[in-house]
Legacy VTK file of the C-alpha trace (Angstrom):
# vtk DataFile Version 3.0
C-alpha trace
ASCII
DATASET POLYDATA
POINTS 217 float
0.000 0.000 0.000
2.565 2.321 1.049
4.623 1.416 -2.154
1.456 2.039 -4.001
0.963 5.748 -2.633
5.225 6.833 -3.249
4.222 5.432 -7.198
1.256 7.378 -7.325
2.685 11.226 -5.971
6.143 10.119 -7.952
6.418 11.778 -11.288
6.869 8.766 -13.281
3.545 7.969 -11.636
1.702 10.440 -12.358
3.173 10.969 -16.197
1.883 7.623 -16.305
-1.843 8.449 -14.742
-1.681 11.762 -17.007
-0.294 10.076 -20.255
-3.058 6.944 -19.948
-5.500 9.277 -18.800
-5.586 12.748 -20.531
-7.212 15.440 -19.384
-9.734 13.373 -18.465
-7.465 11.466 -15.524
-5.882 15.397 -13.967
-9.618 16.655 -14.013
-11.188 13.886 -12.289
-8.257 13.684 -9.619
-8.298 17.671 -9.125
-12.265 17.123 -8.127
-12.100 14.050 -6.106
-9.228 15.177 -4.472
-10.955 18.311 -3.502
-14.580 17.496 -3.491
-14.615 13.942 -2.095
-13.529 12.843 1.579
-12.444 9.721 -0.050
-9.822 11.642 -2.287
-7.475 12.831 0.566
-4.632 10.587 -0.634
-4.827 12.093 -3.965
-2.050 13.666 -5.736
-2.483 17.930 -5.455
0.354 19.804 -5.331
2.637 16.890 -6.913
0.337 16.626 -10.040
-0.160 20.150 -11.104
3.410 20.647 -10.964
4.075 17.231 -13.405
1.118 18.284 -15.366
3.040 21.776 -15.583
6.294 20.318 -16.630
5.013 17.962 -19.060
2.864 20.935 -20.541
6.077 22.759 -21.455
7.081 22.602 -25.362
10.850 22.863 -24.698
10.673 19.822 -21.961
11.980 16.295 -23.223
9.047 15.060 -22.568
6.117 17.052 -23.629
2.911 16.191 -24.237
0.838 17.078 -26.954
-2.501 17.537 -25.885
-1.359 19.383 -23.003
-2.291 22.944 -23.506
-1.310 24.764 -20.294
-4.043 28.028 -20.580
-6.929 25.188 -21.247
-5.675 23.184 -18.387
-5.275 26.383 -16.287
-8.742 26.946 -16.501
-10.654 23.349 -16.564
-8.474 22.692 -13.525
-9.176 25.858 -11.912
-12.916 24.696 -12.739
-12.371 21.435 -11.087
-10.992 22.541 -8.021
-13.834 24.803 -7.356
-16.570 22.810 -8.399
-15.056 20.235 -6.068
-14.665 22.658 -2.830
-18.462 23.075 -4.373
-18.860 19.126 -3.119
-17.527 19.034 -0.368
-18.962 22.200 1.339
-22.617 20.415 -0.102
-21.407 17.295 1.647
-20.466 19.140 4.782
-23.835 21.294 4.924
-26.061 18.407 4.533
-24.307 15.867 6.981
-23.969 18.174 9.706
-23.047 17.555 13.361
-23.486 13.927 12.512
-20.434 13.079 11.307
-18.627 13.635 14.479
-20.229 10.584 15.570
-19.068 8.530 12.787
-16.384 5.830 13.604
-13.135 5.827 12.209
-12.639 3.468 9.044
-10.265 2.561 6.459
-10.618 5.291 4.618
-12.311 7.672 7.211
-9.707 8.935 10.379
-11.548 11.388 12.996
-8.106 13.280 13.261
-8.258 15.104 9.876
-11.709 16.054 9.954
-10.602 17.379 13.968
-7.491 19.149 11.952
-9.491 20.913 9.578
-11.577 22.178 11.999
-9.187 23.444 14.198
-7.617 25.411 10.995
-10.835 26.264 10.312
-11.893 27.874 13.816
-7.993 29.603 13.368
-8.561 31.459 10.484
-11.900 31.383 9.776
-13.212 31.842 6.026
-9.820 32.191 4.526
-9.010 29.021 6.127
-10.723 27.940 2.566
-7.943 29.253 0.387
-4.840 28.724 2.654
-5.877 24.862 2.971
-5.576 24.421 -1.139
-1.653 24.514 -0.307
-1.903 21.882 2.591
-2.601 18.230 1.674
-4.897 16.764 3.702
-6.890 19.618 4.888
-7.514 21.064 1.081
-10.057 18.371 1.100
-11.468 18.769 4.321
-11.597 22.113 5.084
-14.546 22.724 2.472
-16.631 19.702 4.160
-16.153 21.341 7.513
-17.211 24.473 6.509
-20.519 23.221 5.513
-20.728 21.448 8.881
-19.785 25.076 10.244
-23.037 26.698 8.159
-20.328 29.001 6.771
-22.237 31.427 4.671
-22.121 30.191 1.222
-21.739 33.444 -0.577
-18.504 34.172 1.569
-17.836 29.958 0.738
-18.268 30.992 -3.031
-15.836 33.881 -2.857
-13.154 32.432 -1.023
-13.582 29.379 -2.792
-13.212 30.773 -6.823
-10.327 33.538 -4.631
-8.229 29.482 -3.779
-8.779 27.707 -6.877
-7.601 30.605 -8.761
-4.487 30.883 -7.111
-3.587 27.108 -6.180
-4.207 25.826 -9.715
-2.143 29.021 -11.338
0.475 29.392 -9.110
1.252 25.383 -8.699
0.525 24.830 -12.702
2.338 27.707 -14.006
5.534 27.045 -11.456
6.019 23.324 -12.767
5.488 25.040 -16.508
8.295 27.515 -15.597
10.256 24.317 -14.338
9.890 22.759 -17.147
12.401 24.439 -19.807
14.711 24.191 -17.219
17.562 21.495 -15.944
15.674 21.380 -12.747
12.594 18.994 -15.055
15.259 16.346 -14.241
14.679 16.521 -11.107
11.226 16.612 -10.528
11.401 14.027 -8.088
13.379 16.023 -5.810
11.157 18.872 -6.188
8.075 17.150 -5.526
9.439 16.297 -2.387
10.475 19.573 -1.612
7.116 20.686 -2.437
5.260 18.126 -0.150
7.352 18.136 2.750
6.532 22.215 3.094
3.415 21.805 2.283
2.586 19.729 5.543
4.268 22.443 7.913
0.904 23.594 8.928
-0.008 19.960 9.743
3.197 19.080 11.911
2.638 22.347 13.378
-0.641 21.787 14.050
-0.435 18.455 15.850
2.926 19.470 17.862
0.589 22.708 18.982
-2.249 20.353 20.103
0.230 17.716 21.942
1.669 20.205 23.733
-1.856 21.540 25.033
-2.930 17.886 25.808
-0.184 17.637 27.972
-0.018 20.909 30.481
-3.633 19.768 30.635
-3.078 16.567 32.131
0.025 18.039 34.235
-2.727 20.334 35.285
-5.173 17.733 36.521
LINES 1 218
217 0 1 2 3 4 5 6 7 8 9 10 11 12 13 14 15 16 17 18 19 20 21 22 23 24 25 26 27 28 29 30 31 32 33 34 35 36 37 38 39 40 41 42 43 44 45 46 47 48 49 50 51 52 53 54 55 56 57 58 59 60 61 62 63 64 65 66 67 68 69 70 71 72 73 74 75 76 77 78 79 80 81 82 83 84 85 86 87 88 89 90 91 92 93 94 95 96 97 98 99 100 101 102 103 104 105 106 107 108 109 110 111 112 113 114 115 116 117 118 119 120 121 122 123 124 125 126 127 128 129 130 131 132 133 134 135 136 137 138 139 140 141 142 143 144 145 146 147 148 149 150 151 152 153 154 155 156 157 158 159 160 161 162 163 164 165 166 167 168 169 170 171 172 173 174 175 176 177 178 179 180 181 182 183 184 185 186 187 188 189 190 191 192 193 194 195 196 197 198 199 200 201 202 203 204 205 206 207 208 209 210 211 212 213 214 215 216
């Protein structure tokens, strides 16, 4: 499994999913990975940057059909129709689903991490989560759980995917006419390991609190 998840957010991996898949594949992963608990796993950061790369004419390996002001903006339409989902989700479950027992695919400590971020920095919790794996899917759900208004959800939401997809997309693109497309691997790391700060952060913030409260007791 673990094997399985370093092939699918490596670069060959996802030139694979991408080359096999089209447009089709980076749409469909953009909106589950955004829209659908289930996607949390997904490739985010790691795929727009690929997708970038493999976008740019000059690269070794450029593809075709990739057209990188189309897939600026069907991408920027996935991720926002998929925040869409999950704040939809979110509304209509409500306070139920912090009753609901952790699963396989279902762990009460990132819904309880999204909320936290969420209760931090309130509606622009919605664009600073695209950035953070993990919480860029379930910071939208939570927010409907919240009853966030959904004209402030609608603003913040087109204000993330705007600037996730662009800013992500266009750096691989930039990346790509350059010696540093060879190592893509390396920069996907890079990428990932500062993208889950917040998260380490977050947790070592909350241990620490958990324990003066029991010294306290």
């Amino acid at each position: 499994m673990l094997e399985w998840l370093r092939e699918l957010h490596s670069a060959s991996g996802i030139a694979q999913i991408i080359e096999m898949g089209g447009i089709i594949a980076l749409v469909g992963i953009v909106f589950a990975e955004t829209g659908l608990l289930l996607g949390f796993f997904l490739p985010g950061d790691s795929l727009l940057i690929t997708t970038g790369v493999l976008a740019h004419p000059l690269n070794p390996h450029h593809l075709d059909f990739l057209d990188i002001r189309f897939l600026n903006l069907i991408l920027i339409i996935a991720a926002i129709v998929g925040d869409q989902v999950g704040f939809y989700l979110g509304h209509k479950t409500g306070d139920r689903i912090w009753d609901k027992p952790d699963s396989r695919f279902y762990k009460r400590k990132h819904l309880d991490e999204a909320h936290d971020f969420y209760v931090k920095y309130g509606a622009i919790s919605v664009v600073i989560a695209r950035y953070v794996p993990i919480l860029r899917t379930f910071v939208p759900f939570v927010a409907g759980v919240a009853r966030m208004p959904y004209r402030k959800f609608v603003y913040w939401n087109i204000a993330g995917g705007v600037l996730w997809v662009t800013t992500v997309l266009w750096l691989g693109y930039y990346l790509g006419q350059t010696s540093l497309a060879n190592r893509l691997d390396k920069i996907i790391v890079l990428v990932v390991l500062i993208s889950y700060i917040p998260l380490v952060v977050g947790f070592a913030k909350r241990w620490h609190r958990k324990r003066r409260q029991r010294r306290t007791i």
